[in-house]
CHARMM internal coordinates of N, CA and C (Angstrom, degrees):
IC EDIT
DIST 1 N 1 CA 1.4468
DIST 1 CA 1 C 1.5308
ANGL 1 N 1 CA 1 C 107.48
DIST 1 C 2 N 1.2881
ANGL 1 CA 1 C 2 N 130.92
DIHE 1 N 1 CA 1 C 2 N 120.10
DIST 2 N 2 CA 1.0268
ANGL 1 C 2 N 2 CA 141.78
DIHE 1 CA 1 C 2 N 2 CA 171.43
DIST 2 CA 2 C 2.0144
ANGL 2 N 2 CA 2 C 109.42
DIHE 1 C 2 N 2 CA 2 C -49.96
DIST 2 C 3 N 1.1630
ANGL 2 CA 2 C 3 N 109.75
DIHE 2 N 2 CA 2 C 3 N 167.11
DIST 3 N 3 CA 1.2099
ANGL 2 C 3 N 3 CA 107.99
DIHE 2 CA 2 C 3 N 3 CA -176.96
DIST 3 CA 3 C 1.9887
ANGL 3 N 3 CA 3 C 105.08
DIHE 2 C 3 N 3 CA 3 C -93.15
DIST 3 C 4 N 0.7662
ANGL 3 CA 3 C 4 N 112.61
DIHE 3 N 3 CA 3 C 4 N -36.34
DIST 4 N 4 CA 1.5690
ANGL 3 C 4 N 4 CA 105.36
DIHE 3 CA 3 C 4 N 4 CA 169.97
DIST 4 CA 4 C 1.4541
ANGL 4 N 4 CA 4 C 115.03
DIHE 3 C 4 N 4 CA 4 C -46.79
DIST 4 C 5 N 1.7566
ANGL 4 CA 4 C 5 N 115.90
DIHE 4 N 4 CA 4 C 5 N -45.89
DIST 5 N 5 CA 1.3651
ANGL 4 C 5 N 5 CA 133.80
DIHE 4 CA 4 C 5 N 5 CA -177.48
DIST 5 CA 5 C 1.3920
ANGL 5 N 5 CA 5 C 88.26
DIHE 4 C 5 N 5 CA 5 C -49.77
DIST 5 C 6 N 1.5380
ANGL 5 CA 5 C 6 N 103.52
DIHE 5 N 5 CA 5 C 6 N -75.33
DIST 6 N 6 CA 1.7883
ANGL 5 C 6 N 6 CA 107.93
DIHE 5 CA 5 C 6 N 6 CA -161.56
DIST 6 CA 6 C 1.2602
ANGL 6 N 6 CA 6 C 119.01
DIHE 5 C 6 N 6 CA 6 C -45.02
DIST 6 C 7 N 1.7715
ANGL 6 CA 6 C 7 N 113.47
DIHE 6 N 6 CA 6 C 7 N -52.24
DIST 7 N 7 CA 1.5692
ANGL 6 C 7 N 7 CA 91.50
DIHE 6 CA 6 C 7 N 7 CA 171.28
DIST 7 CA 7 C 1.5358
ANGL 7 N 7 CA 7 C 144.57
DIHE 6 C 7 N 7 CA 7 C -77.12
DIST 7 C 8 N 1.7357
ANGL 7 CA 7 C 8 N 90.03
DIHE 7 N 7 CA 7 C 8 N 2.89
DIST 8 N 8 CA 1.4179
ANGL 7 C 8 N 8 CA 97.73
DIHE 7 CA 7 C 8 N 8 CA -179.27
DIST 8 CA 8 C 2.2983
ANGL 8 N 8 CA 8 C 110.15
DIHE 7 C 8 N 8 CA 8 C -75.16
DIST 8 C 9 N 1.5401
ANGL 8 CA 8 C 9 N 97.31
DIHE 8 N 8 CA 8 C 9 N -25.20
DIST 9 N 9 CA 0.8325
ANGL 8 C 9 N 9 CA 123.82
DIHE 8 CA 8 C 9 N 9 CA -171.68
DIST 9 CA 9 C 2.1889
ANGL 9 N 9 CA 9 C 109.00
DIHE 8 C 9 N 9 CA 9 C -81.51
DIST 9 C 10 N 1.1334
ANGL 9 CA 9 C 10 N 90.09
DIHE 9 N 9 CA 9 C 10 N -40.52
DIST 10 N 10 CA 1.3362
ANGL 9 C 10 N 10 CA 94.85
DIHE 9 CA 9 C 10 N 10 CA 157.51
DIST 10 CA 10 C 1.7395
ANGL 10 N 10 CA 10 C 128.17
DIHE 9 C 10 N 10 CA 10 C -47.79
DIST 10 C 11 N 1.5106
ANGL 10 CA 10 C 11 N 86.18
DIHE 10 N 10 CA 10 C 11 N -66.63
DIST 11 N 11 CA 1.5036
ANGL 10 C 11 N 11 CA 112.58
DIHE 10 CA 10 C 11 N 11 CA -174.62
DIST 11 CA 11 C 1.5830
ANGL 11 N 11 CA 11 C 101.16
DIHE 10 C 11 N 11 CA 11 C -38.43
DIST 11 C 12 N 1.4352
ANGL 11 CA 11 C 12 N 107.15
DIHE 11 N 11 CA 11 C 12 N -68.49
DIST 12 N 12 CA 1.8097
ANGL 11 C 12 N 12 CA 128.90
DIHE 11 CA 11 C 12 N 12 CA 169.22
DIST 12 CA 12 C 1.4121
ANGL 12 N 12 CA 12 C 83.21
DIHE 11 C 12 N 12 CA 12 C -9.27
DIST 12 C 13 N 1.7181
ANGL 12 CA 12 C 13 N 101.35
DIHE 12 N 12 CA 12 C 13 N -98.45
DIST 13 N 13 CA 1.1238
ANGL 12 C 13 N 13 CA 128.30
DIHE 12 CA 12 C 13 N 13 CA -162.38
DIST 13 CA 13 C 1.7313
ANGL 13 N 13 CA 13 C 117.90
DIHE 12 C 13 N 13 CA 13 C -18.25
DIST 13 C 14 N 1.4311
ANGL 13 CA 13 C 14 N 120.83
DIHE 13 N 13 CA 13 C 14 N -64.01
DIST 14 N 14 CA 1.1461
ANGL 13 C 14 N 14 CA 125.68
DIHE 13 CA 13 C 14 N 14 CA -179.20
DIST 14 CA 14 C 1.6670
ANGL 14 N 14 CA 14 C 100.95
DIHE 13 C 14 N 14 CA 14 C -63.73
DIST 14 C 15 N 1.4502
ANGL 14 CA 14 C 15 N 129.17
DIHE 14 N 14 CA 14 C 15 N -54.84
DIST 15 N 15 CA 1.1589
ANGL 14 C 15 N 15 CA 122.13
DIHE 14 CA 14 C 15 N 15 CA -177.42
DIST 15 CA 15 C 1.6697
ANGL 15 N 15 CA 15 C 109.89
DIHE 14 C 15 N 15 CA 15 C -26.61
DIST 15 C 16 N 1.2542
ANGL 15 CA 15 C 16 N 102.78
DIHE 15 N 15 CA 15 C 16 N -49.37
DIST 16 N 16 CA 1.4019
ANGL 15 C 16 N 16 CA 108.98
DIHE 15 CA 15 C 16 N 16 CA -163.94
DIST 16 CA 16 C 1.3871
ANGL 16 N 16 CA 16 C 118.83
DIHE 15 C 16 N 16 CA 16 C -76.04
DIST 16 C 17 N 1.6235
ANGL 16 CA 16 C 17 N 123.78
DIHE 16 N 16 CA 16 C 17 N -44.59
DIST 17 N 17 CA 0.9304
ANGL 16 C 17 N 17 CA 144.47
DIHE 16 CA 16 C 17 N 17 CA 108.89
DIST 17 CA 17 C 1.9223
ANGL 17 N 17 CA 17 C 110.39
DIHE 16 C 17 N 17 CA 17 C 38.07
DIST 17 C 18 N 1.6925
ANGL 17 CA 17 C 18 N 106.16
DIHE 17 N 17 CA 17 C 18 N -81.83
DIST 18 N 18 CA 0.8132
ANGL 17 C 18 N 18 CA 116.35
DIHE 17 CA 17 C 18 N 18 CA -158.23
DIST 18 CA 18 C 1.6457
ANGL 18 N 18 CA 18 C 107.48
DIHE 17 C 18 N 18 CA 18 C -91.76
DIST 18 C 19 N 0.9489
ANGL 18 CA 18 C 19 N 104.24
DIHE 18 N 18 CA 18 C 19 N -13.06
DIST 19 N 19 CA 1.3650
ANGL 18 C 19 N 19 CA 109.97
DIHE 18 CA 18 C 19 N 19 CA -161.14
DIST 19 CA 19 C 1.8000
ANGL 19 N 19 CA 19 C 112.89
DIHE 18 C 19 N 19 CA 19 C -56.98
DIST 19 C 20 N 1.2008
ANGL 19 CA 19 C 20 N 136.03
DIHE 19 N 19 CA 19 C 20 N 139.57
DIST 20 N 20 CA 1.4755
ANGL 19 C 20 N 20 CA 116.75
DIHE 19 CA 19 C 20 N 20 CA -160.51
DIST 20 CA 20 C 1.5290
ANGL 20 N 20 CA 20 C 112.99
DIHE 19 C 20 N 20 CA 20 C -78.40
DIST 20 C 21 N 1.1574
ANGL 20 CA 20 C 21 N 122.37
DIHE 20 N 20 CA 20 C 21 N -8.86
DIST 21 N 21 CA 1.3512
ANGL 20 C 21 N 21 CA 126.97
DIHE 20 CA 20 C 21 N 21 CA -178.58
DIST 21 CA 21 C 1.5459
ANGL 21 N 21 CA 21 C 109.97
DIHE 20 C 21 N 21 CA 21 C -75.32
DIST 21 C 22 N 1.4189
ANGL 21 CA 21 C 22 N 89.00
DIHE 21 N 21 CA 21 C 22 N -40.41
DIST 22 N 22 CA 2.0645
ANGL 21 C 22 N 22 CA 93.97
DIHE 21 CA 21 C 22 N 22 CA 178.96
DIST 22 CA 22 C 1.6862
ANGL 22 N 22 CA 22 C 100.14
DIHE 21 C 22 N 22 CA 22 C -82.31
DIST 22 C 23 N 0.7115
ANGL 22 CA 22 C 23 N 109.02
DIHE 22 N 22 CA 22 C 23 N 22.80
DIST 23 N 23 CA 2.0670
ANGL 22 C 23 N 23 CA 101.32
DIHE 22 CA 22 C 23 N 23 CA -176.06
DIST 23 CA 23 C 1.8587
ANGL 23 N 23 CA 23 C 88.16
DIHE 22 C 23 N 23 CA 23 C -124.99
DIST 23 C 24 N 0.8369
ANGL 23 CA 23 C 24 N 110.62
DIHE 23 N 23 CA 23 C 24 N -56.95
DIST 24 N 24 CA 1.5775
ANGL 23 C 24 N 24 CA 102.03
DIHE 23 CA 23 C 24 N 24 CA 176.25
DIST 24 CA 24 C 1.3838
ANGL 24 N 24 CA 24 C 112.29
DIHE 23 C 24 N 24 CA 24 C -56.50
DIST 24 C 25 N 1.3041
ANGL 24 CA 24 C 25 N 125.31
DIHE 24 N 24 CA 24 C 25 N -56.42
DIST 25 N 25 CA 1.4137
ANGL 24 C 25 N 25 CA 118.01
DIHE 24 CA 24 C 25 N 25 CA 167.30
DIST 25 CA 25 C 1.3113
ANGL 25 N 25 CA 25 C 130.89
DIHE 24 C 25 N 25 CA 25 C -36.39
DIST 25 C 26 N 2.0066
ANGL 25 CA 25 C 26 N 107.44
DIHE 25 N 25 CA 25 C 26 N -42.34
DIST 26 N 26 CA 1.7616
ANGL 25 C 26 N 26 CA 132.35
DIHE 25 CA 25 C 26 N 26 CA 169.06
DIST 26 CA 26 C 1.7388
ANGL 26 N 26 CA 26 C 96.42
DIHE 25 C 26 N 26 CA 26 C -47.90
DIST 26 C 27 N 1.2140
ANGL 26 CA 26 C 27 N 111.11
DIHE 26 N 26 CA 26 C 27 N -58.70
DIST 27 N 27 CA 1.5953
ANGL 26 C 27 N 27 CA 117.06
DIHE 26 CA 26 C 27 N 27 CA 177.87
DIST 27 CA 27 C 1.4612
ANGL 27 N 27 CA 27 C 136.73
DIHE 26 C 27 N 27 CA 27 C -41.66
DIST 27 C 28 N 1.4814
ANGL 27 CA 27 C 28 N 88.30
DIHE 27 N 27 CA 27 C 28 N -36.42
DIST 28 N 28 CA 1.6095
ANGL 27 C 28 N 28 CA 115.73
DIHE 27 CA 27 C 28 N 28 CA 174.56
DIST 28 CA 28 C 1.3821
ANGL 28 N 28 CA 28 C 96.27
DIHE 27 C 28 N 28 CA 28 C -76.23
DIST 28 C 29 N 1.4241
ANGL 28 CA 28 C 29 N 115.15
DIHE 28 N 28 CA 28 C 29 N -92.88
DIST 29 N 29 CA 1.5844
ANGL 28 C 29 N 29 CA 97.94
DIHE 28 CA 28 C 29 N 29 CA 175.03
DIST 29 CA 29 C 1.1696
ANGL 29 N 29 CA 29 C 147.18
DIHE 28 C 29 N 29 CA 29 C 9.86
DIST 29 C 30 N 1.6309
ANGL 29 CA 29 C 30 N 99.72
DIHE 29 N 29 CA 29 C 30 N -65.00
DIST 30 N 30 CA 1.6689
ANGL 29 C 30 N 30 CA 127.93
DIHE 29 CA 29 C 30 N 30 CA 176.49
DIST 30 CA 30 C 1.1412
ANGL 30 N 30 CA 30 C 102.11
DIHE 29 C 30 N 30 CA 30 C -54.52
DIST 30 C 31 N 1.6724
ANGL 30 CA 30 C 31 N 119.61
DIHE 30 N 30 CA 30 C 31 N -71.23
DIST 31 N 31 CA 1.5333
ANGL 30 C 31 N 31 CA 114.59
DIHE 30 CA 30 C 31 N 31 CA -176.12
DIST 31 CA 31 C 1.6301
ANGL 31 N 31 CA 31 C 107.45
DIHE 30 C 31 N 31 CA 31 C -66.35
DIST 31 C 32 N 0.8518
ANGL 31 CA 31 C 32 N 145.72
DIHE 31 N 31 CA 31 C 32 N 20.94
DIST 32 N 32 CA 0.9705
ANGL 31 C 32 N 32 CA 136.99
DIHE 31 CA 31 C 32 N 32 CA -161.64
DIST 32 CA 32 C 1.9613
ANGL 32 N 32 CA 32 C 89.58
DIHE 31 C 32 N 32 CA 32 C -102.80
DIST 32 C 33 N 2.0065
ANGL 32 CA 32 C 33 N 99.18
DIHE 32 N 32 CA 32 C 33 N -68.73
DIST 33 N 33 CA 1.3243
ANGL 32 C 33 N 33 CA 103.28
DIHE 32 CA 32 C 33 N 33 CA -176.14
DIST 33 CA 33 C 1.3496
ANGL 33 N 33 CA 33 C 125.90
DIHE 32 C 33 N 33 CA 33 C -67.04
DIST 33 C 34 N 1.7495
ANGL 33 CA 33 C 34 N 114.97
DIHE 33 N 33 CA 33 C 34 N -17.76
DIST 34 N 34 CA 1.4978
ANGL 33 C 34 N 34 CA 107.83
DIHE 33 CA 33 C 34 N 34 CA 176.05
DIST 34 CA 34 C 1.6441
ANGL 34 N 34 CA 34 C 99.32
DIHE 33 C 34 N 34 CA 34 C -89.95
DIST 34 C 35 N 1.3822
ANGL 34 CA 34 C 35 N 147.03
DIHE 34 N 34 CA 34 C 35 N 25.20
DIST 35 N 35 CA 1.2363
ANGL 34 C 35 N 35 CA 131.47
DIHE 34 CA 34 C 35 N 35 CA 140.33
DIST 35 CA 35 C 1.6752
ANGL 35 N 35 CA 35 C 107.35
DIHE 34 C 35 N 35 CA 35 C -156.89
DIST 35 C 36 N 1.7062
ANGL 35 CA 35 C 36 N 88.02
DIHE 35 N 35 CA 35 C 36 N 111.92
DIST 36 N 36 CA 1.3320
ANGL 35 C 36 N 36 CA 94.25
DIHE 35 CA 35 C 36 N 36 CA -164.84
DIST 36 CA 36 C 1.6356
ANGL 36 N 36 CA 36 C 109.85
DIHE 35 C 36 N 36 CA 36 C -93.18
DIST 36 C 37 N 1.3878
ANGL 36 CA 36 C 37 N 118.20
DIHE 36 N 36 CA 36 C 37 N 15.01
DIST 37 N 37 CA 1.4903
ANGL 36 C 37 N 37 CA 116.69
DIHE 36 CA 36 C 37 N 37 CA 155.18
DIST 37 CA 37 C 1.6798
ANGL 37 N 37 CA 37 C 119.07
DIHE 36 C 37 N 37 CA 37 C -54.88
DIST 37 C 38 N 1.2921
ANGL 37 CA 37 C 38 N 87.12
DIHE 37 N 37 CA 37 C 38 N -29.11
DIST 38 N 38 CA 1.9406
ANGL 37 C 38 N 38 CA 81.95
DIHE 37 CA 37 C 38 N 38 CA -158.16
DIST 38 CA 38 C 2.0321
ANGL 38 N 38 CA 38 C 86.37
DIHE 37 C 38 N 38 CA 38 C -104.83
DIST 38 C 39 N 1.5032
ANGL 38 CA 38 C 39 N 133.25
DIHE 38 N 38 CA 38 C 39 N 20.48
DIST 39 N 39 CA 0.6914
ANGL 38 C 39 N 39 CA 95.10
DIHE 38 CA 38 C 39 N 39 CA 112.45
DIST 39 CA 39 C 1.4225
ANGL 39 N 39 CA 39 C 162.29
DIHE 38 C 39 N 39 CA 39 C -161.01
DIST 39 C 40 N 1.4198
ANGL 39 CA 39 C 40 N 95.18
DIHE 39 N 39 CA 39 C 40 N 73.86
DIST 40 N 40 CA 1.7374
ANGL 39 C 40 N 40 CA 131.78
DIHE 39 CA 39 C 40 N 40 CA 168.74
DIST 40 CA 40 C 1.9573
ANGL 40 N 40 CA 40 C 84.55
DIHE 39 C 40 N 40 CA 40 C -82.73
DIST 40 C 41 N 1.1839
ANGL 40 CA 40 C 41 N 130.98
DIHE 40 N 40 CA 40 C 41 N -52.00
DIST 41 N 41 CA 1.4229
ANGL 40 C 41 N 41 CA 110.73
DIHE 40 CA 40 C 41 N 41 CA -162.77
DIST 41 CA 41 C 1.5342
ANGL 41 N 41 CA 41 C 103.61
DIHE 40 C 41 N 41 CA 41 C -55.51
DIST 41 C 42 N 1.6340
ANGL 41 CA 41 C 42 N 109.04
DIHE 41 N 41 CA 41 C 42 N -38.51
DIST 42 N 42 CA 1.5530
ANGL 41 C 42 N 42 CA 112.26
DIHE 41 CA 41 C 42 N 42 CA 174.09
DIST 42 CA 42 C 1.1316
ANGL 42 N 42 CA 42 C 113.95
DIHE 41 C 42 N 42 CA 42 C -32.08
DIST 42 C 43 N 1.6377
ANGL 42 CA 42 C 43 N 114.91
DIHE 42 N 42 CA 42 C 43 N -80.43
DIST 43 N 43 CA 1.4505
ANGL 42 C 43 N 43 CA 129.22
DIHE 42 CA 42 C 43 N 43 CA 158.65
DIST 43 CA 43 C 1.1839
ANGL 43 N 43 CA 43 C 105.77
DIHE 42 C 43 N 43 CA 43 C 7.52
DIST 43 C 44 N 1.5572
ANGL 43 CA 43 C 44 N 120.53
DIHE 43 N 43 CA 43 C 44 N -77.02
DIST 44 N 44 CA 1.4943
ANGL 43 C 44 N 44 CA 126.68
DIHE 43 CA 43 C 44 N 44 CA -144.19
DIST 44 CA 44 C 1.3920
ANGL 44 N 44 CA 44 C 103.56
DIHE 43 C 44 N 44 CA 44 C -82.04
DIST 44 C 45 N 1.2340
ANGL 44 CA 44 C 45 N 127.88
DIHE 44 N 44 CA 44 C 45 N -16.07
DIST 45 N 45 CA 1.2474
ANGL 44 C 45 N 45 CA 140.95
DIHE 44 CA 44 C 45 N 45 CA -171.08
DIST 45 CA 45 C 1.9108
ANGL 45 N 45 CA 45 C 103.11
DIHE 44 C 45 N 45 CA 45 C -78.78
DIST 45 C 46 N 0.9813
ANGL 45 CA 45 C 46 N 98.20
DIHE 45 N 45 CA 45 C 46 N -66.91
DIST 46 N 46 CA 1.4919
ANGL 45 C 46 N 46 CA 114.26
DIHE 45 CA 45 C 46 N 46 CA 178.86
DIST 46 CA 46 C 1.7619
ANGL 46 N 46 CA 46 C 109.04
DIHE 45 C 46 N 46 CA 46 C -56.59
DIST 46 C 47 N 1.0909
ANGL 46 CA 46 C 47 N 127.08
DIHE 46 N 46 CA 46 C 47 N -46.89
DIST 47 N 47 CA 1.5140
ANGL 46 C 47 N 47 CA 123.07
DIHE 46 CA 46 C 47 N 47 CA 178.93
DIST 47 CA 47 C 1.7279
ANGL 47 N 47 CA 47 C 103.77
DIHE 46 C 47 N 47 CA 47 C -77.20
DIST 47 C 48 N 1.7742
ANGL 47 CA 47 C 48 N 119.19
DIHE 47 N 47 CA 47 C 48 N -21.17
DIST 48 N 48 CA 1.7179
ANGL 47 C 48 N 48 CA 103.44
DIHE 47 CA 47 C 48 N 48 CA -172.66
DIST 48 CA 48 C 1.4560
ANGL 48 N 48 CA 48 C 80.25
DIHE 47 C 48 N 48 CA 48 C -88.79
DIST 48 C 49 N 1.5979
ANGL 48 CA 48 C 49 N 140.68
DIHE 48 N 48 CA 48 C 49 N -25.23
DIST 49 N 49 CA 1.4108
ANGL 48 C 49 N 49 CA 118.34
DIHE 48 CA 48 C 49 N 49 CA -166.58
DIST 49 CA 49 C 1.6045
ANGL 49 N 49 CA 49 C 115.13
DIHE 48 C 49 N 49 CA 49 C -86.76
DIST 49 C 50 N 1.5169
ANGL 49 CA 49 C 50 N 124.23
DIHE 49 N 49 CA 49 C 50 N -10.85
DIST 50 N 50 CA 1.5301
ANGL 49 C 50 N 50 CA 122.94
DIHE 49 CA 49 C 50 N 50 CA 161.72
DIST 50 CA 50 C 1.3393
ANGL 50 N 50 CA 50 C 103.20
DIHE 49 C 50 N 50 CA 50 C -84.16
DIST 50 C 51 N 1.6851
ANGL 50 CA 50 C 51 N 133.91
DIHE 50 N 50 CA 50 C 51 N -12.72
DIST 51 N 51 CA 1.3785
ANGL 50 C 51 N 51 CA 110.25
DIHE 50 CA 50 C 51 N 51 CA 179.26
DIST 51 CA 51 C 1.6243
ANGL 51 N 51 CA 51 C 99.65
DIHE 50 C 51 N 51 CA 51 C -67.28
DIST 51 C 52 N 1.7003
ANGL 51 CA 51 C 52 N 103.32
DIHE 51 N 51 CA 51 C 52 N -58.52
DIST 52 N 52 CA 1.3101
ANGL 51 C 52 N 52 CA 112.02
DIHE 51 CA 51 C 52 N 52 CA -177.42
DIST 52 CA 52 C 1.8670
ANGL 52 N 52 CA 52 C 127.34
DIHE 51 C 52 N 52 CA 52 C -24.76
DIST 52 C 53 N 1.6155
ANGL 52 CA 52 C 53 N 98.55
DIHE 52 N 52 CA 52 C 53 N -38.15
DIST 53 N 53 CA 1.0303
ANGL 52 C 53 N 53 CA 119.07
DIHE 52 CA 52 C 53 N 53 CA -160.68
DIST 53 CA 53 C 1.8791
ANGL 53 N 53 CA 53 C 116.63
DIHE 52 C 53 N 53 CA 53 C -79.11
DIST 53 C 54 N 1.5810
ANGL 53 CA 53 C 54 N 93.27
DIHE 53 N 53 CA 53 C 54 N -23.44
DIST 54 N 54 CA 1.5913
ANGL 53 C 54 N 54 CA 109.89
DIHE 53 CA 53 C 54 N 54 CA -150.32
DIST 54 CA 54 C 2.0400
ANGL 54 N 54 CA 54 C 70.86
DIHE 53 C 54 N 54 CA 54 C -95.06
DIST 54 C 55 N 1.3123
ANGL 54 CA 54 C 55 N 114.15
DIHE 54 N 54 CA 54 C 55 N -32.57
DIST 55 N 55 CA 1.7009
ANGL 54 C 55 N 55 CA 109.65
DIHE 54 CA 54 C 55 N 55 CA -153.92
DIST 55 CA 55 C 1.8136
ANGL 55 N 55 CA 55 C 92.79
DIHE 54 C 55 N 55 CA 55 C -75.70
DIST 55 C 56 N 1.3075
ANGL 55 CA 55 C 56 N 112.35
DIHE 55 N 55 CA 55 C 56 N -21.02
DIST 56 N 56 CA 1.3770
ANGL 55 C 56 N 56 CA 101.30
DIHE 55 CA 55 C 56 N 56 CA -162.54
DIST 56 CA 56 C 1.3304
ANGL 56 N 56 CA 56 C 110.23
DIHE 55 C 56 N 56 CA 56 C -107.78
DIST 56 C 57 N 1.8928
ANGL 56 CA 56 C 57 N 120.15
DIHE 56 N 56 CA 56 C 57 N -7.82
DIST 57 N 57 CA 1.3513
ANGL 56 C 57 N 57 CA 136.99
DIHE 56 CA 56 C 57 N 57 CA 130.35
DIST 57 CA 57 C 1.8071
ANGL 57 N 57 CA 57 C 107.73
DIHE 56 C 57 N 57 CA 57 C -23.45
DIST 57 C 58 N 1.3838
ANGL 57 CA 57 C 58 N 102.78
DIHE 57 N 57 CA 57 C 58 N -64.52
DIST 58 N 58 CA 1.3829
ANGL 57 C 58 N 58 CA 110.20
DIHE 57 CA 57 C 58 N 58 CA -170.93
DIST 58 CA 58 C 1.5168
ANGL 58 N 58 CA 58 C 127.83
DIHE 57 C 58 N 58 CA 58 C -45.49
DIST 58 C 59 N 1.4979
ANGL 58 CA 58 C 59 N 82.84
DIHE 58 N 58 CA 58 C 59 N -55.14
DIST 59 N 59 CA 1.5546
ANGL 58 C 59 N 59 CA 96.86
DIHE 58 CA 58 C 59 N 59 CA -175.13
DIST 59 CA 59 C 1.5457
ANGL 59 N 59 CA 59 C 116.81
DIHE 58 C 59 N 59 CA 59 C -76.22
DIST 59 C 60 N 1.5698
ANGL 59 CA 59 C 60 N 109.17
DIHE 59 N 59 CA 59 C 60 N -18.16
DIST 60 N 60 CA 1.2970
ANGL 59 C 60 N 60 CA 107.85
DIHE 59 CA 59 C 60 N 60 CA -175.53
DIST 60 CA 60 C 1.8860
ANGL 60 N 60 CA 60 C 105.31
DIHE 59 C 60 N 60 CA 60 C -85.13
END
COOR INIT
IC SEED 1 N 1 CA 1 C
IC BUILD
């Protein structure tokens, strides 16, 4: 990779980086790995919300 590539590729990088949507998400993450109860609660969240989802598939 040429060096123009790289820093153009850099630049990207931090752009994105910074952006506040990806820093709240970074946050999520964080809490995510320093307490990993909540996320198994995730877990449980995501499998009762496709049951929910598949039941109201049904009915509709």
């Amino acid at each position: 990779m040429n060096q123009i590539t790289k820093n153009k590729a850099d630049s990207l990088n931090q752009l994105i980086l910074n952006n506040p949507l990806i820093q709240e998400f970074k946050k999520y993450e964080k809490t995510l790995r320093e307490h990993p109860e909540l996320l198994s609660l995730e877990d449980e969240i995501k499998q009762e919300s496709q049951i929910i989802l598949k039941r109201r598939l049904l009915v509709n």
